[in-house]
C-alpha positions, -999 to 999 in steps of 0.1 A, spaced: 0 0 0 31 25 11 47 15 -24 17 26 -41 6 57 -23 49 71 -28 49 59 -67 16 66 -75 11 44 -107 -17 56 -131 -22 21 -142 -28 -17 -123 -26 -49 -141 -36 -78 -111 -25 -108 -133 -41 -143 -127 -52 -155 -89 -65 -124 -74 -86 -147 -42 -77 -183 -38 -111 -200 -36 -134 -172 -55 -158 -167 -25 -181 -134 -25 -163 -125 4 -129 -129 -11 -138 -110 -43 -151 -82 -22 -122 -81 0 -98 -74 -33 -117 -49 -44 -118 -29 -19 -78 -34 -14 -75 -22 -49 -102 11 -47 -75 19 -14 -50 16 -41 -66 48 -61 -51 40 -91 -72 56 -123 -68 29 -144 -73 -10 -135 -67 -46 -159 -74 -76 -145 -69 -109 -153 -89 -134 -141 -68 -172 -135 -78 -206 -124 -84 -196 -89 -117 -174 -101 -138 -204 -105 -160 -217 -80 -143 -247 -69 -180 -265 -48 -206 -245 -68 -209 -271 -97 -238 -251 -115 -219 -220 -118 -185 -233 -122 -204 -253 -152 -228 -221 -165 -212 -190 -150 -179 -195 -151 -163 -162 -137 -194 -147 -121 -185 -135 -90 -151 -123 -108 -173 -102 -129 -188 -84 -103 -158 -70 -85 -139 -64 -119 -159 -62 -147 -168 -85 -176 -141 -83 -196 -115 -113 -193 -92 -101 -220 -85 -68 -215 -60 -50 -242 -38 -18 -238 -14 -4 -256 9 27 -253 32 43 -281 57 50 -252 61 15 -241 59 -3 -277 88 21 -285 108 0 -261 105 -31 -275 
């Protein structure tokens, strides 16, 4: 949290594994860690770990429901800067 408040970073990618077990509470819990984070621009990834793991139904029809809720519905988020492709 210290790192983030003395860099301030415009931008956030959480990459794959954001909870363990993809519980409500757990989603909830992340998101609010990352609003404290006050960072303008947010990608997340969602990974293995943000599938029900004992709700067969939605693990089999709603795959990343509760994901979608804290982060959004977008799994494959894209961005691209002229800066950074530069660098390559």
């Amino acid at each position: 949290m210290r790192l983030a408040q003395a860099l301030l970073p415009d931008r956030l990618l959480l990459s794959c594994d954001i909870t363990q077990r993809a519980t409500t509470a757990r989603f909830t819990a992340a998101r609010v860690f990352v609003r404290r984070l006050q960072v303008s621009h947010l990608m997340a990834l969602p990974g293995n770990h943000h599938i029900p793991l004992w709700h067969l139904p939605q693990r089999l029809l709603r795959l990343y429901a509760r994901y979608s809720v804290a982060f959004g519905s977008t799994l494959e988020p894209g961005f691209e800067n002229e800066e950074l492709l530069h660098l390559l």
